[in-house]
C-alpha positions in Angstrom: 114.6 -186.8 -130.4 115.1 -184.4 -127.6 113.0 -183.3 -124.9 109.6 -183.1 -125.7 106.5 -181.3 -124.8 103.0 -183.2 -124.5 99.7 -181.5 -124.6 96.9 -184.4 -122.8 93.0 -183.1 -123.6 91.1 -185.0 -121.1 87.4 -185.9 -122.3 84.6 -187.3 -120.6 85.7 -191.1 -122.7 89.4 -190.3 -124.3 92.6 -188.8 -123.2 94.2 -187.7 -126.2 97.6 -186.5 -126.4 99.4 -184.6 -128.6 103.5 -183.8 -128.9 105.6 -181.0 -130.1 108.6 -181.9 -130.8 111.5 -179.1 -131.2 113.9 -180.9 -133.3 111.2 -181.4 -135.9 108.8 -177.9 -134.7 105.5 -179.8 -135.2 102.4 -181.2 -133.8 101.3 -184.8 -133.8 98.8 -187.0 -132.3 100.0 -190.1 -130.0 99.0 -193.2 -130.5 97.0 -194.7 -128.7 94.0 -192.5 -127.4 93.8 -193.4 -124.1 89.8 -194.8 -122.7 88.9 -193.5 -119.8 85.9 -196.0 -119.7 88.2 -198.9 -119.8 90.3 -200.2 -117.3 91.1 -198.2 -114.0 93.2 -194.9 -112.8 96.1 -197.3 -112.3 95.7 -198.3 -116.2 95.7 -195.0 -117.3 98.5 -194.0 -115.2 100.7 -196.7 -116.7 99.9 -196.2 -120.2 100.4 -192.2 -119.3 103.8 -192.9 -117.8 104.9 -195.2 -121.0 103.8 -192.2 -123.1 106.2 -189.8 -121.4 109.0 -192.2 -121.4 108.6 -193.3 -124.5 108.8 -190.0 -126.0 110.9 -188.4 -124.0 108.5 -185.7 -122.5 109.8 -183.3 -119.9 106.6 -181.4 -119.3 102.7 -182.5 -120.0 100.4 -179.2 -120.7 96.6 -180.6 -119.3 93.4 -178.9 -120.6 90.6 -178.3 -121.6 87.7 -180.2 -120.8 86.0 -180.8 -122.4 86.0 -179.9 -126.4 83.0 -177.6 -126.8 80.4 -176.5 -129.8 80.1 -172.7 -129.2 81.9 -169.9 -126.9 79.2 -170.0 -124.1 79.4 -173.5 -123.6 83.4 -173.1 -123.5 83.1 -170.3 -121.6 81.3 -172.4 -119.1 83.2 -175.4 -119.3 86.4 -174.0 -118.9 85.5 -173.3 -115.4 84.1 -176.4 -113.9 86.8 -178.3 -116.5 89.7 -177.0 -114.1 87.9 -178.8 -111.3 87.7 -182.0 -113.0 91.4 -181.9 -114.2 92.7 -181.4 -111.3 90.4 -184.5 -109.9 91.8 -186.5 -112.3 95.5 -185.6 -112.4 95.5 -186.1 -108.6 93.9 -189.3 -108.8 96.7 -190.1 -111.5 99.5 -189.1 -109.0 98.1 -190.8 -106.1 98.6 -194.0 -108.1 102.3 -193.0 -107.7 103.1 -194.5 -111.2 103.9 -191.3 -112.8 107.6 -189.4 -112.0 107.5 -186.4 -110.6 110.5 -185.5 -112.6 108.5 -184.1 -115.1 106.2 -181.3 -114.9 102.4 -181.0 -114.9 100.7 -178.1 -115.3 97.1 -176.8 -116.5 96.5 -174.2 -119.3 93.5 -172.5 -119.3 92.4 -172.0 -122.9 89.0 -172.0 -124.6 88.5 -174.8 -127.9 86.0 -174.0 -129.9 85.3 -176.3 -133.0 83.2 -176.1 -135.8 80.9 -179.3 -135.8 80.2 -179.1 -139.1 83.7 -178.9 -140.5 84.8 -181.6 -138.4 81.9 -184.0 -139.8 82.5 -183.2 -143.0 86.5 -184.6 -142.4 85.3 -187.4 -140.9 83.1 -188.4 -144.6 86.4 -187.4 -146.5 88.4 -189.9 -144.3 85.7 -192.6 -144.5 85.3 -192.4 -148.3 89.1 -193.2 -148.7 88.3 -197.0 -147.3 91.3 -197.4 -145.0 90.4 -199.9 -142.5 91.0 -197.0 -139.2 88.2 -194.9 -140.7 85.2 -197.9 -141.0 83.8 -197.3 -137.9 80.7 -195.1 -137.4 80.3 -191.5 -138.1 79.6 -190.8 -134.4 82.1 -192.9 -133.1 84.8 -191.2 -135.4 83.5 -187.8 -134.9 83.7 -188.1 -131.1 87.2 -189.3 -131.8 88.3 -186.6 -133.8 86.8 -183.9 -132.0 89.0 -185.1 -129.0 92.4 -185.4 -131.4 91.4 -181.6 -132.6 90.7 -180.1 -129.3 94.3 -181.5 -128.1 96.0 -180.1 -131.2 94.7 -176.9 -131.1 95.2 -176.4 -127.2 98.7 -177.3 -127.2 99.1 -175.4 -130.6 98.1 -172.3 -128.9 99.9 -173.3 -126.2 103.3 -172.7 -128.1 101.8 -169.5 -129.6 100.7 -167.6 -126.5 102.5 -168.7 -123.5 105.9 -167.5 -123.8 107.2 -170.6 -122.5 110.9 -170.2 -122.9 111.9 -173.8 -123.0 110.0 -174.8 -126.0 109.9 -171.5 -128.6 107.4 -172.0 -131.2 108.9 -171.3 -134.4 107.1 -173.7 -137.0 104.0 -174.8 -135.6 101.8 -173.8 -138.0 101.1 -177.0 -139.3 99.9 -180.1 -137.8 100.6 -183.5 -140.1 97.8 -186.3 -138.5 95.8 -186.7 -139.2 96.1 -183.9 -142.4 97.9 -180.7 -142.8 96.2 -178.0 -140.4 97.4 -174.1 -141.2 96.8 -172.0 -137.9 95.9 -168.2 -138.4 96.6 -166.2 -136.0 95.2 -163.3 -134.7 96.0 -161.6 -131.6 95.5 -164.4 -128.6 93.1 -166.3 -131.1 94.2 -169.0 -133.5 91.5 -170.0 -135.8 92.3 -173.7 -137.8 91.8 -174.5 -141.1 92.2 -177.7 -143.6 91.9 -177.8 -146.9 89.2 -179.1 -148.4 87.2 -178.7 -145.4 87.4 -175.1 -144.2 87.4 -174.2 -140.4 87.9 -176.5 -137.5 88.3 -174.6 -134.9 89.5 -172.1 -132.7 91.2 -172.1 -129.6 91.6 -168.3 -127.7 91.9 -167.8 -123.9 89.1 -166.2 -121.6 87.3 -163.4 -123.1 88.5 -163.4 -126.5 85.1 -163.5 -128.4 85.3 -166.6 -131.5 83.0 -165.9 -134.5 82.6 -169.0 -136.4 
């Protein structure tokens, strides 16, 4: 595996993070979601720093916070979520844990989902019976909301930014937890999955969604 690049959505309970790797030019959720509710800073820090060494990340892309339900509420939260990020990464660098030989930066992008869709994923991945999808709809859906919104900002992430060092050239597709086809259309990508329809969208500031 070679250098990687690791999108972290923080939440008001999980940090979720998701990796693009360039040898294999896709998306995936990391395991575990981290619980901001458990444990302290110094926790998190730790379990961040394992992440990135783990995987071999040379740059962590933060934002948004959090996941939102419709484009004034992102709009909104996009704002006072930059405070609260950068809150939380400093507290996370003051711990001194994590390397400063990799970079952190913040990317200010809008992630809109569809509630609906993302309910009705949650009943498809219940009614299979595996044992990680017994829990309660709520539960779930707050989970999955949180692994969506990390997808889909670091997804846009290799569309949009021109970031040299990691050229998207295959991420349309995102394999966990299903197969996610991104559309895209000027700076906005709209997600879909089959069977369900639209997730989400993720666009940056004042590019108007219409679910």
């Amino acid at each position: 595996m070679g250098r990687c690049l690791l999108g972290l959505h923080v939440g008001t309970k999980n940090v979720v993070g998701s990796l693009y790797d360039p040898t294999h030019s896709e998306v995936v959720v990391v395991r575990p979601v981290l619980n901001r509710e458990e444990g302290d800073i110094s926790s998190l820090a730790t379990q961040l720093q394992h992440i990135i060494e783990q995987l071999n990340v040379c740059k962590v892309v933060v934002g948004p916070w959090p996941r939102s339900m419709n484009e004034e509420q992102a709009e909104n939260d996009l704002i006072e979520g930059f405070a609260k990020i950068d809150c939380f990464m400093g507290d996370l660098h003051k711990t001194g844990i994590l390397k400063d030989d990799v970079q952190h930066l913040y990317y200010g992008v809008r992630v809109v989902l569809n509630e609906s869709g993302v309910k009705r994923r949650v009943r498809e991945l219940k009614l299979q019976g595996r044992e990680e999808f017994s829990g309660d709809e709520i539960t779930l859906f707050e989970a999955f909301s949180d692994i969506y919104a990390s997808q889909f900002m670091l997804m846009h992430y290799l569309e949009m930014a021109g970031d040299v060092a990691f050229q998207a050239s295959n991420t349309e597709e995102s394999s966990i937890p299903g197969a996610i086809t991104a559309k895209r259309n000027e700076g906005l990508l709209t997600y879909y999955l089959s069977g369900v329809g639209c997730l989400g969208k993720a666009f940056p500031k004042k590019q108007p969604p219409n679910m």
